[in-house]
C-alpha positions, 0 to 999 in steps of 0.5 A: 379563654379565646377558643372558639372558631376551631382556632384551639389545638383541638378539632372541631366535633361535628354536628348531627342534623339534629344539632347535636355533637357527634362523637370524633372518630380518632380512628379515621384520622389516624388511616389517613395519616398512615396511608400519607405515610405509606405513599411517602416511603413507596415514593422514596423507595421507588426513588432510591431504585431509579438511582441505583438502576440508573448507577447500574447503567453508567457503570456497565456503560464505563465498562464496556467502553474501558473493554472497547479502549483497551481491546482497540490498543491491543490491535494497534500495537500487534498485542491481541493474542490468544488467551494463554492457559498457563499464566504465572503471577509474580509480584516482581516489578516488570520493565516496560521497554519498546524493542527497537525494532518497533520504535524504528518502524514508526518512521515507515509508512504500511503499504498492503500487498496481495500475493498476486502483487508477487507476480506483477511490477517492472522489476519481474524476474521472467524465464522458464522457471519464473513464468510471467502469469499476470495479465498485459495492458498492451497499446499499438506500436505502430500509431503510437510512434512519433510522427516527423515532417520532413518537407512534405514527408512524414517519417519515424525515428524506428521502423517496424516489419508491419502494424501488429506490434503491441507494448506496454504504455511505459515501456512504448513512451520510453521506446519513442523517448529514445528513438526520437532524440537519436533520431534527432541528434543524428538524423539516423532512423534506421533502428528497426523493432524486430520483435515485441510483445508476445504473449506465448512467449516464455521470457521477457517478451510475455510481460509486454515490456522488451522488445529487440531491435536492429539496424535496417536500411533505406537499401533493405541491409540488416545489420546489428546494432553493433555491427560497424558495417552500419553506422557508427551512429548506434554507439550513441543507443550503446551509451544511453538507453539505460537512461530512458529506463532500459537494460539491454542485452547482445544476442548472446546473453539473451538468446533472442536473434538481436539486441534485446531491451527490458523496460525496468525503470529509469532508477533500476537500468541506472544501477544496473549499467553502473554495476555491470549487472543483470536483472537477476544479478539484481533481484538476487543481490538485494534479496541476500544483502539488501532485505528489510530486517529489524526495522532498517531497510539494508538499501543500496543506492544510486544516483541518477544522471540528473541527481536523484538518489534512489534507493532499493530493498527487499521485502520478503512476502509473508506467505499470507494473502496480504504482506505488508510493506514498510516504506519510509515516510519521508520518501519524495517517490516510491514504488513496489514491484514484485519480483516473480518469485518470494517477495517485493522490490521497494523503489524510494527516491530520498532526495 
């Protein structure tokens, strides 16, 4: 029978130095195969932990990243409340609808206000109740005209009584604006600036956006504008300074010596002059007729003498640092003034 060789089933006996067979340790070969055993089973199990280590892992990952998303929409739609300690459970199904205030303001753009934007703008309501607190950028009256050559001669559409008058740039670009194309139009630069930016005064003058003016002859004769004794050319001021963005108001109304000039934009003089009514009529009436209130602007309109739309509200401050102000995103123009008072006047051209 083939066995020799160590090549049966049994293991070869080993041999002592003296030739003799040595008794198998069946003891030795039996450590061994347990201690294999043990490494095995130590090697899965540290294999099994890695697995539920790493389980544990993604699963605190995924929850945290679900707490992330749901706490981000929460925000976005206003939702983030306090925690409410009285909670009732109903297994009664709940309509989920979206109020329409909420699906109309998806169509407005947020612009963010401070509280000082109360107190700035060219729309401000300025008297001794509504005193002009913010700071004034003026630039010089004086250089900042129009320069005419007449033969050798420079000359100007309006004359000043010495160089120190400052304006605001807007209300000063529509000042020349003016001057220069009556001046143009009738040859007739006798218009005087009486009186502009002062900033101890207690009104309009404070902002840096009135002035006064009067007529004052080459023969040094001061006259009204409306005074007839002067020219009859002044009609034309009387007919068209709202369309260079002014309201205007006679010594009577506005208590100041001659005719006095606010700056308030082209699109607010424009309404003002169709409706026959003062800033503060304004203000006033959008703040009762025309505020923004669920989701709709209320705007009043009008149209300027080139055809562009405009259109005006009222945004009331929320009384916080910041409010914000809702302007529609299909707007071609807007602008936000404040109005001195409560709140916010929003300008938007729509065609």
């Amino acid at each position: 029978m083939a066995g020799t060789a160590n090549g049966g089933r049994t293991p070869k006996r080993p041999t002592a130095p003296n030739g003799k067979t040595k008794p198998f340790s069946s003891v030795n070969y039996r450590d061994a195969r347990l201690a294999k055993e043990r490494q095995r089973r130590q090697y899965e199990q540290q294999k099994k932990e890695k697995i539920v280590f790493a389980l544990f892992v993604v699963v605190i990952i995924v929850l945290i990243l679900i707490a992330i998303l749901v706490f981000k929409k929460a925000i976005d739609n206003g939702e983030a409340n306090d925690t409410q300690t009285d909670t009732e459970t109903t297994t009664a199904p709940i309509e989920q609808t979206t109020p329409p205030d909420v699906q109309a303001l998806d169509q407005f753009l947020k612009e963010m206000c401070g509280k000082e934007q109360i107190h700035t703008g060219n729309l401000l309501l300025v008297d001794a109740s509504h005193p002009f607190t913010a700071s004034v950028e003026s630039v010089n009256v004086y250089s900042g005209r129009t320069k005419f050559q007449k033969g050798e001669k420079t000359v100007y559409s309006y004359y000043l009584p010495d160089t120190t008058p400052t304006l605001s740039a807007d209300a000063l670009t529509a000042l020349n604006q003016m001057a220069d194309d009556f001046y143009e139009l009738t040859g007739n630069n006798d218009l005087y600036l009486d009186k502009a930016y002062d900033a101890a005064a207690i009104g309009d003058h404070a902002t840096g956006l009135a002035f006064d003016l009067s007529v004052y002859t080459i023969k040094q004769e001061h006259y009204e504008l409306s005074d007839a004794t002067a020219s009859s050319d002044f009609e034309w001021v009387f007919n068209n300074y709202y369309k260079y963005g002014f309201v205007m108001e006679s010594p009577a109304q506005s208590g100041e010596r001659h005719y006095h000039f606010r700056y308030v934009g082209i699109p607010a003089a424009t309404y003002l002059f169709r409706n026959e009514i003062t800033l503060g009529e304004f203000l006033t009436k959008l703040t009762a007729d025309h505020a923004f209130a669920d989701g709709k602007t209320n705007a009043t309109s009008v149209t300027t003498d080139d055809g562009a739309v405009y259109e005006f509200y009222y945004v009331e401050a929320t009384g916080g640092d910041m409010t914000s102000v809702p302007v529609h995103e299909d707007a071609l123009f807007f602008s936000i003034s404040g109005d001195n008072r409560n709140g916010f006047v929003v300008t938007v051209r729509m065609s």
